[in-house]
Structure formats: C-alpha cells, structure tokens
C-alpha positions as CSV (number, residue, x, y, z in Angstrom):
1,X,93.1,104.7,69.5
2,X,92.0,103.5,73.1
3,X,90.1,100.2,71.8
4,X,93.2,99.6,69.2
5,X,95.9,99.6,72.1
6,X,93.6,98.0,74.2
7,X,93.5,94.8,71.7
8,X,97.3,95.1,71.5
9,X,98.1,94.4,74.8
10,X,95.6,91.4,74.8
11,X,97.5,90.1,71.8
12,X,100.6,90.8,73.3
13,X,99.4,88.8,76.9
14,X,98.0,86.0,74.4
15,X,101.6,85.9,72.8
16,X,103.7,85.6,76.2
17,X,101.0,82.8,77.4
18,X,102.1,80.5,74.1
19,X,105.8,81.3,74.4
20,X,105.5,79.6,78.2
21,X,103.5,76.5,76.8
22,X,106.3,76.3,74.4
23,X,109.3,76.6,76.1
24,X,107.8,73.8,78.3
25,X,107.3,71.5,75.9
26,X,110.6,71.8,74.5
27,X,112.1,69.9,76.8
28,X,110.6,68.2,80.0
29,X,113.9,68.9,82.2
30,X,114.9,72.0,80.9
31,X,114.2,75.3,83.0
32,X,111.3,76.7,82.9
33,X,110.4,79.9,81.4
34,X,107.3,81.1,82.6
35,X,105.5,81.0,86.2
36,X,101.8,81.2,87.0
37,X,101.0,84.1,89.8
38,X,98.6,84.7,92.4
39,X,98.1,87.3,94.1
40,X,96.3,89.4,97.0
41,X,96.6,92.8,98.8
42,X,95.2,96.0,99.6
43,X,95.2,99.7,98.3
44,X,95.1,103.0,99.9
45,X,94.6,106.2,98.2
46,X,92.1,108.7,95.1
47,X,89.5,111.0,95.3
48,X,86.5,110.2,97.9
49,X,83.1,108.7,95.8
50,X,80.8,108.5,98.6
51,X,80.2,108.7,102.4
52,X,77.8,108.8,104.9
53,X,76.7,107.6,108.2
54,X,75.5,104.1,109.2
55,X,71.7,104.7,110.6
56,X,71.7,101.9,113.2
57,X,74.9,102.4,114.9
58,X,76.0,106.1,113.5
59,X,79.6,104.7,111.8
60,X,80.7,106.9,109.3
61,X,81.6,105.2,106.0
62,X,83.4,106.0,102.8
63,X,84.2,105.0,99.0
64,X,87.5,105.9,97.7
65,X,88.4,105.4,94.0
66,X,91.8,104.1,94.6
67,X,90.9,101.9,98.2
68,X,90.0,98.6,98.1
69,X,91.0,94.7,98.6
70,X,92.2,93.1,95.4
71,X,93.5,89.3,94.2
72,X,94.2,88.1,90.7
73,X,95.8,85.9,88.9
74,X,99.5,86.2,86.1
75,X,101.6,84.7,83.8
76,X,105.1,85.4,83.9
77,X,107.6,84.9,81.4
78,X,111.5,84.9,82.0
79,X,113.7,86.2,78.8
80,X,116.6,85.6,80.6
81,X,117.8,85.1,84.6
82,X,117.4,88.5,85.1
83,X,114.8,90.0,83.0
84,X,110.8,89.2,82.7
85,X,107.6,90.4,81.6
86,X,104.6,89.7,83.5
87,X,100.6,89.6,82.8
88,X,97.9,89.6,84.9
89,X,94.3,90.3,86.0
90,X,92.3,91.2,89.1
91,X,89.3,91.8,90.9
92,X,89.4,94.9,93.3
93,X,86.3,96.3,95.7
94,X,85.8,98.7,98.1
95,X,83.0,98.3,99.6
96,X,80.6,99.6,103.0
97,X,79.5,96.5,103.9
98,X,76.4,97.7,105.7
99,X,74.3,95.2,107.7
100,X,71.0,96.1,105.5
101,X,72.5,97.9,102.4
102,X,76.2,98.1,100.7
103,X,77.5,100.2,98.4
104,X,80.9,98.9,96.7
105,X,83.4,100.5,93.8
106,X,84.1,97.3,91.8
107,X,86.4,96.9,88.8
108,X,88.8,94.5,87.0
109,X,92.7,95.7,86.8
110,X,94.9,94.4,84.2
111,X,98.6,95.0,84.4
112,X,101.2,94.4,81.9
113,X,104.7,95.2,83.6
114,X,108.8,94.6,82.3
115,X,110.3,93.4,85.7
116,X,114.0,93.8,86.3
117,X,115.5,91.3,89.4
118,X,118.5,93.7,91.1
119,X,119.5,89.7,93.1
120,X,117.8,86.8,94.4
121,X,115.6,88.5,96.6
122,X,114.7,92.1,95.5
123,X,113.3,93.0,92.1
124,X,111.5,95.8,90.3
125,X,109.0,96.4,87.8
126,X,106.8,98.8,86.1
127,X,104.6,98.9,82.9
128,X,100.7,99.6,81.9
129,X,97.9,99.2,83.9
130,X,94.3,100.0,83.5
131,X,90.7,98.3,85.0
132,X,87.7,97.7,83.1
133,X,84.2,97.1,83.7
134,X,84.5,99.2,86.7
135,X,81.3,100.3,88.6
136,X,80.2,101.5,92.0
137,X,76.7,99.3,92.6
138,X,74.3,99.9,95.4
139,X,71.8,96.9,97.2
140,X,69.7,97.1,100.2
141,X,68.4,100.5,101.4
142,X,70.9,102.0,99.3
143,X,69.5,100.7,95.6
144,X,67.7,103.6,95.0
145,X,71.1,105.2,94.2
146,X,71.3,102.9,91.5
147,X,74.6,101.8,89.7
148,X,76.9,104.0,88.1
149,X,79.2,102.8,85.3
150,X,83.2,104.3,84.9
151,X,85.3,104.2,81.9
152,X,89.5,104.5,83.1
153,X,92.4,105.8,81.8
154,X,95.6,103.9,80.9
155,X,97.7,104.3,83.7
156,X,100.9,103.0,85.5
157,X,102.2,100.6,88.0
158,X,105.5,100.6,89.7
159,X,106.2,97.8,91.9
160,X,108.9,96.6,94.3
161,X,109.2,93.0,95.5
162,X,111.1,91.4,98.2
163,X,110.9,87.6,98.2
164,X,111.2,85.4,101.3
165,X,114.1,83.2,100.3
166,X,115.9,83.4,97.1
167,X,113.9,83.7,93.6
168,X,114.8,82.7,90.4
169,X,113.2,83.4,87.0
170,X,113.9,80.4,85.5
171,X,112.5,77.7,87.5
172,X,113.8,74.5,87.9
173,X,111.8,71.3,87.9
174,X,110.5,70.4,91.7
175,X,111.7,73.9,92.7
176,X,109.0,75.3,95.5
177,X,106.8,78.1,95.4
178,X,108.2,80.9,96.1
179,X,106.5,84.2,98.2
180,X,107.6,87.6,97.8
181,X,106.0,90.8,99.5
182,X,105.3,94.2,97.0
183,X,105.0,97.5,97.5
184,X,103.2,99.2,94.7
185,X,101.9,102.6,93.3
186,X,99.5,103.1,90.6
187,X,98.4,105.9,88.6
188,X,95.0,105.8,87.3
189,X,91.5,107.8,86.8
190,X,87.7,107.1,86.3
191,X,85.1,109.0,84.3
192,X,81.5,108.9,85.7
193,X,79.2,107.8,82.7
194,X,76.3,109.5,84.3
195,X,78.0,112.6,85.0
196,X,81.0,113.0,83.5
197,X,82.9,113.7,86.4
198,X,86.5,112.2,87.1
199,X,88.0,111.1,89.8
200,X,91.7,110.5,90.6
201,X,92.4,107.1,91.5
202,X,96.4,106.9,92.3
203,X,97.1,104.8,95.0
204,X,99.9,102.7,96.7
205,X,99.2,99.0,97.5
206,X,100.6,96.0,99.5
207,X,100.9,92.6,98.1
208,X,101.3,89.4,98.8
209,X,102.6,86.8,95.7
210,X,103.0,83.4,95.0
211,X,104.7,82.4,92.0
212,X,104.8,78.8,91.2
C-alpha cells in the first residue's frame, strides 16, 4: 500500500509539472499558472538519536530526528487566484560537525500541500509529507559507528506564510519575485533498519521562500 501511494503522488507531482508547461504555452501574455520555488530554513524538534562530548574541547553535541537545516526546490500550480497546490523536494541535515569526525541525520523530504491564500499577504497550506533515503552516517573517528539506514512514515505539514509585499497566484508577465516567510509543523517518524527502533520526528520549522 506504501510503495502504491508513494507512486501516486509522483504521478500526481508529474501531472501538476505538465499542467504549468501548458498553461504557459497557451498563450505567451496570458497569466501564468504555475511558479517555481526555492526554498531554505531550519527545524527544531523529535526524539534525541545521539549525543556525546567533543574530546578536544569537551562540547557536548547532539542528533535530533526532527532538527536540522533544510533547502529545496517546488512547483506550484494556481487553480484559481485564490487556491493552489504545491510540490516539492528537499535536502535536510543535522549534523555535529566535529573538527576530526561528524556524524549527520541526512534525508530527502517531499511535500505535496493544497494552499489556501486568506489576502495578498497571508496564506495557508497543509497536505502530505514524507523523506526518503534518510540515514544518520558517521566519518572521521566516528566511522566505526557505521551508517544506519531509516524508513519514514507518511506524515503532515501545516504551513503559514506571510509574504513581504503583496502575492498573487497567477503571475503576471515581468511581475518580480516575490519572498514570503513560513512557519511550519510537521508530523513524521523513522524506523531504524538495524534495530527497529522508532523515533518521533515532529518538528516546527522556519522558512524563507522565493517564488518566481
């Protein structure tokens, strides 16, 4: 059931992307439908992974399932002024960063959300989210710890964005790029494929987005 919804929603994200190459080429002045995305924040939050203490300078460090820096890439397309659905896919870490070793929780979030805009400057959104080839990897004086592969959950995302001056959905030829700032949570969890543990990986996030 997992693999079968899982192709679904790539067939659905591969159906929005063609809908915004053809409702550009319908006409070269009419509005535009869709808007590429990029993106990049941070997240707070989930169940503690790792920790220990750096050996040269006696820092403490930590891995948390939900922490991390993240920035992706989307494709949004606009049914209406009002009403859009948005696609899109990231990289997020968390990482030590030791001087002679590192150990980092990496994995690749995709997010299909339904976004509502309440005017021209605040707009909300939610929908399906879930990261794949996730894994916590280990160099340096760490590698003897190996890496440790996750499988995820489907979980959700809830986001609220405020944009910098007004936004539209349908963009205008020579219109600007605009910026909006989100807050977001996200509900998700990873199973350890070496021991079967899980780990709860909700978390609320802080965004920075370009649409354009």
């Amino acid at each position: 059931m997992k693999k079968v919804w899982t192709r679904c929603v790539w067939v659905g994200a591969c159906a929005l992307l063609s809908c915004g190459v053809s409702a550009q080429t319908l006409r070269a002045d009419a509005p535009r439908a869709y808007q590429w995305l990029l993106e990049v924040g941070g997240n707070k939050g989930g169940d503690l992974m790792a920790n220990g203490t750096y050996a040269n300078t006696g820092g403490k460090w930590d891995v948390y399932a939900g922490d991390g820096l993240q920035g992706g890439i989307g494709l949004q397309y606009a049914f209406n002024d009002t009403l859009a659905m948005q696609f899109s896919v990231s990289y997020l870490v968390d990482t030590t960063q030791g001087a002679n070793g590192d150990i980092a929780f990496k994995r690749t979030p995709v997010e299909l959300m339904l976004i509502h805009n309440l005017n021209e400057r605040w707009r909300i959104g939610g929908g399906w989210h879930q990261s794949f080839s996730s894994k916590r990897s280990n160099t340096g004086v760490a590698s003897f710890l190996g890496t440790e592969n996750f499988t995820s959950t489907p979980g959700a995302v809830v986001q609220l964005m405020y944009f910098f001056k007004p936004y539209k959905n349908l963009k205008q030829p020579g219109d600007e790029i605009n910026t909006g700032l989100g807050l977001r949570w996200v509900t998700e969890e990873f199973r350890s494929q070496r021991t079967s543990r899980t780990y709860q990986a909700d978390h609320m996030g802080v965004f920075l987005s370009l649409y354009f």
